[in-house]
GUTORZA-941337 format. One record per residue (C-alpha): x negated, z negated, y. Coordinates in Angstrom, 3 decimals, padded with zeros to 6 digits. Layout:
<nodes>
east=X up=Z north=Y
...
</nodes>
This chain:
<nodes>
east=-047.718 up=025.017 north=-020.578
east=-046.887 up=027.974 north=-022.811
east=-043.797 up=029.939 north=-022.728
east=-041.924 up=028.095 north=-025.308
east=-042.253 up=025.198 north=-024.005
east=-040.847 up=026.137 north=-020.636
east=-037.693 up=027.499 north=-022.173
east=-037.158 up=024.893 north=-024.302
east=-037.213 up=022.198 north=-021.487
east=-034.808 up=025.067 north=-019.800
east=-033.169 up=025.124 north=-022.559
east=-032.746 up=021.171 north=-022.408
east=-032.647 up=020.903 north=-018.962
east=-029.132 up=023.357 north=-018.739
east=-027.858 up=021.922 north=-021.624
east=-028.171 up=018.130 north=-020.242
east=-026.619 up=019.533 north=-017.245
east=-023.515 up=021.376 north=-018.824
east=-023.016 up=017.965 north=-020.641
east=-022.606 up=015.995 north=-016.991
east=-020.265 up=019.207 north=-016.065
east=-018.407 up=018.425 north=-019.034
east=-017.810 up=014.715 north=-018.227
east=-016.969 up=015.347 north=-014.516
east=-014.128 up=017.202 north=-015.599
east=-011.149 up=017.545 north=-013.488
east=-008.006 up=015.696 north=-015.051
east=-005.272 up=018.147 north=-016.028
east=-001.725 up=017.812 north=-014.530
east=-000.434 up=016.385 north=-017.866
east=-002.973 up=013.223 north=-018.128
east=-002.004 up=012.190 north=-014.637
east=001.327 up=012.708 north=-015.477
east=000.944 up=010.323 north=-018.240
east=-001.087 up=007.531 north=-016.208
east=001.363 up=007.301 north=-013.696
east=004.147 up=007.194 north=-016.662
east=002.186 up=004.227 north=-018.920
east=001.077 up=002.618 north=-015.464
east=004.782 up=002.792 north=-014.170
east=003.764 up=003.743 north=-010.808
east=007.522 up=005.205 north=-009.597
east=008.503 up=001.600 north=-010.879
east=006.212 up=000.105 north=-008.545
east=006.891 up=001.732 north=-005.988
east=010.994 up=001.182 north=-005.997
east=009.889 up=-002.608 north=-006.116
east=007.584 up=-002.564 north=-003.175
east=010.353 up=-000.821 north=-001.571
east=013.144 up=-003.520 north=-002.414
east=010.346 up=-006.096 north=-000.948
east=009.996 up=-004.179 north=002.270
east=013.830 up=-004.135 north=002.752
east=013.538 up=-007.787 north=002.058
east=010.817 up=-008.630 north=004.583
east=012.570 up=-006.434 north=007.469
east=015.471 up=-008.678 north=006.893
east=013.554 up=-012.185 north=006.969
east=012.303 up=-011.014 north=010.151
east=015.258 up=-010.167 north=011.693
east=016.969 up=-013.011 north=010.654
east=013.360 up=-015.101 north=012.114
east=014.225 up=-013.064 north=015.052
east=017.773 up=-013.755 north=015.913
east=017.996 up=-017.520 north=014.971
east=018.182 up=-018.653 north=018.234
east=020.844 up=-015.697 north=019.229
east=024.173 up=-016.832 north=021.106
east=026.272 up=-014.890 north=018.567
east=024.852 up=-014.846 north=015.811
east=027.200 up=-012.894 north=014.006
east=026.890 up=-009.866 north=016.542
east=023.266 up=-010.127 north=015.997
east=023.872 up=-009.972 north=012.355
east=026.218 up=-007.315 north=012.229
east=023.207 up=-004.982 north=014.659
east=020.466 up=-006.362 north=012.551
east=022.013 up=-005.257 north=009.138
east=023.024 up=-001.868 north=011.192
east=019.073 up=-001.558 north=011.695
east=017.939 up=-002.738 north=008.609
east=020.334 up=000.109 north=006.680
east=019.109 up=002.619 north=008.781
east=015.188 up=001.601 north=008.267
east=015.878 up=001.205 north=004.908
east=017.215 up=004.442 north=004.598
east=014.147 up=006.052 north=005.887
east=011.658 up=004.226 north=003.966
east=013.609 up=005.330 north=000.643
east=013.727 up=008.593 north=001.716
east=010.085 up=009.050 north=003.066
east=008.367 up=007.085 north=000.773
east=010.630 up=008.571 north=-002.451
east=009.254 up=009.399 north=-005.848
east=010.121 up=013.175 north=-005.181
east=008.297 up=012.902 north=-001.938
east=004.977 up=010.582 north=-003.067
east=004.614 up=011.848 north=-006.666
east=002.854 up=014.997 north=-005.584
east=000.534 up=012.833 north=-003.097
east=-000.122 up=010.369 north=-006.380
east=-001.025 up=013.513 north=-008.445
east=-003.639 up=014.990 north=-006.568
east=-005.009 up=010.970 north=-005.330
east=-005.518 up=010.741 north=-008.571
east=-006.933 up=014.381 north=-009.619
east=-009.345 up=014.030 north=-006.720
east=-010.240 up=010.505 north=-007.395
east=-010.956 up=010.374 north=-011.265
east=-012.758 up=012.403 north=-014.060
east=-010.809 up=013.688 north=-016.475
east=-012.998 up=010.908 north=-018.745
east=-012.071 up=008.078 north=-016.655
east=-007.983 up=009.126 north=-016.697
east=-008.099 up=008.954 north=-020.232
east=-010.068 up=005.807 north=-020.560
east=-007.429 up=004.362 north=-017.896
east=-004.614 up=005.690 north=-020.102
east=-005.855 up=003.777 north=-023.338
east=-006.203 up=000.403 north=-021.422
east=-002.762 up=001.003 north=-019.817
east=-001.639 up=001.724 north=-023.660
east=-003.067 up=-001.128 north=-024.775
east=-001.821 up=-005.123 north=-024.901
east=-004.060 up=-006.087 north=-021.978
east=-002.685 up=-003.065 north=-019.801
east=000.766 up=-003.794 north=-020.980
east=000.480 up=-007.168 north=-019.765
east=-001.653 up=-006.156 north=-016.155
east=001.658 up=-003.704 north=-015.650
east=004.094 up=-006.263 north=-016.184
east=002.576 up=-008.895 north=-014.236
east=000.934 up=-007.209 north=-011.308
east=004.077 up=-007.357 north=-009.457
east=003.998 up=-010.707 north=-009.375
east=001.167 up=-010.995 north=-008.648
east=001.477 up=-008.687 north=-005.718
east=004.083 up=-010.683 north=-004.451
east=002.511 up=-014.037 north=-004.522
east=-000.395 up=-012.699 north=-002.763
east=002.234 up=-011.265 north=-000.151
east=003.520 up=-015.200 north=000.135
east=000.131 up=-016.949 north=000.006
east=-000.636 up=-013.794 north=003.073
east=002.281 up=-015.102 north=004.646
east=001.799 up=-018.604 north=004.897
east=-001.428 up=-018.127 north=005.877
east=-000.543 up=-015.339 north=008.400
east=002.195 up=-017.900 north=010.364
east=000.014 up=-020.454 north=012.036
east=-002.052 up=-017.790 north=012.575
east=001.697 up=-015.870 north=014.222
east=001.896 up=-019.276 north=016.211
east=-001.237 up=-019.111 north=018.011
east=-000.900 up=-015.909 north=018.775
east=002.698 up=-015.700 north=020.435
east=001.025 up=-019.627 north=022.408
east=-001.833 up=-017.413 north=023.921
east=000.577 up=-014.582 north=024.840
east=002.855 up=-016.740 north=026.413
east=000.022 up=-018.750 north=028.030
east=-001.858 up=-015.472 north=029.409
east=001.806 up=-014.358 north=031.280
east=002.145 up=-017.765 north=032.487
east=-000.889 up=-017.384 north=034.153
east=-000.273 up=-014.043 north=035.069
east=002.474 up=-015.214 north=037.096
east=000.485 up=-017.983 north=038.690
east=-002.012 up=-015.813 north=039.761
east=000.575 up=-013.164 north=041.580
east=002.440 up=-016.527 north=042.691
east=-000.787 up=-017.592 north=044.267
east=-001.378 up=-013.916 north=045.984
east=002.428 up=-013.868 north=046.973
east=003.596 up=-011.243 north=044.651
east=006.866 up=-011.551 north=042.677
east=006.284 up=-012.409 north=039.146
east=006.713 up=-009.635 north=036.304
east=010.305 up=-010.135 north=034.720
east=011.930 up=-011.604 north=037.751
</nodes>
């Protein structure tokens, strides 16, 4: 090969690979700013927050349904529930996560991909996807759920047949049974 060619391949070879540096640019602050702004992330996460709160108090009140006072256990389980609530606000707050979100996303994505993210999210579909992906979230959560209890069921059968027969085998060797 002559000279010539050799640079010009060089030539083509560099340029080809400034063109995937190019593309695999790091997003800048402001376009992930803007994602999690079209994509209403903060939003999102104040919801998922409400449905915790909500799910610590369905199982509480799952939990204490069979309680002797049931207003005492009320009156603890909405003490708890406050508190825990409290602390999942606070640790899991925009001011706290929005940094973590930032550089998820700055670390995750090209700057390419943020701005082809930012057009769907802009866009009717992406309007749409934002509006109704909460509920869908939270009919997944249900459908999880109801799948999940039977599933519950079983498992709190074999724990309570595995200490029953704990118990018989300590009865049998003449040991006192745990919890008595």
């Amino acid at each position: 090969m002559n000279r010539y060619a050799i640079r010009l391949i060089s030539c083509l070879f560099l340029f080809a690979a400034g063109m995937g540096i190019a593309q695999a640019q790091t997003p800048t602050r402001a376009s992930v700013d803007k994602l999690l702004a079209v994509t209403e992330t903060r939003k999102l996460m104040e919801q998922n927050q409400a449905q915790v709160e909500g799910m610590m108090r369905r199982a509480f009140e799952q939990n204490m349904a069979n309680s002797p006072d049931p207003a005492a256990a009320k009156a603890v389980a909405d003490k708890v529930i406050a508190k825990l609530a409290g602390q999942v606000r606070n640790e899991l707050s925009w001011e706290k996560m929005e940094g973590f979100y930032v550089q998820l996303y700055t670390e995750t994505f090209t700057q390419q991909e943020i701005d082809g993210l930012i057009r769907f999210y802009e866009s009717e579909a992406g309007h749409a996807f934002t509006r109704k992906m909460p509920i869908v979230m939270q009919k997944s959560m249900m459908m999880t759920q109801e799948r999940l209890a039977p599933l519950m069921q079983q498992l709190k059968t074999a724990i309570q047949e595995a200490v029953a027969e704990q118990r018989r085998a300590q009865q049998q060797q003449g040991k006192p049974a745990p919890g008595r």
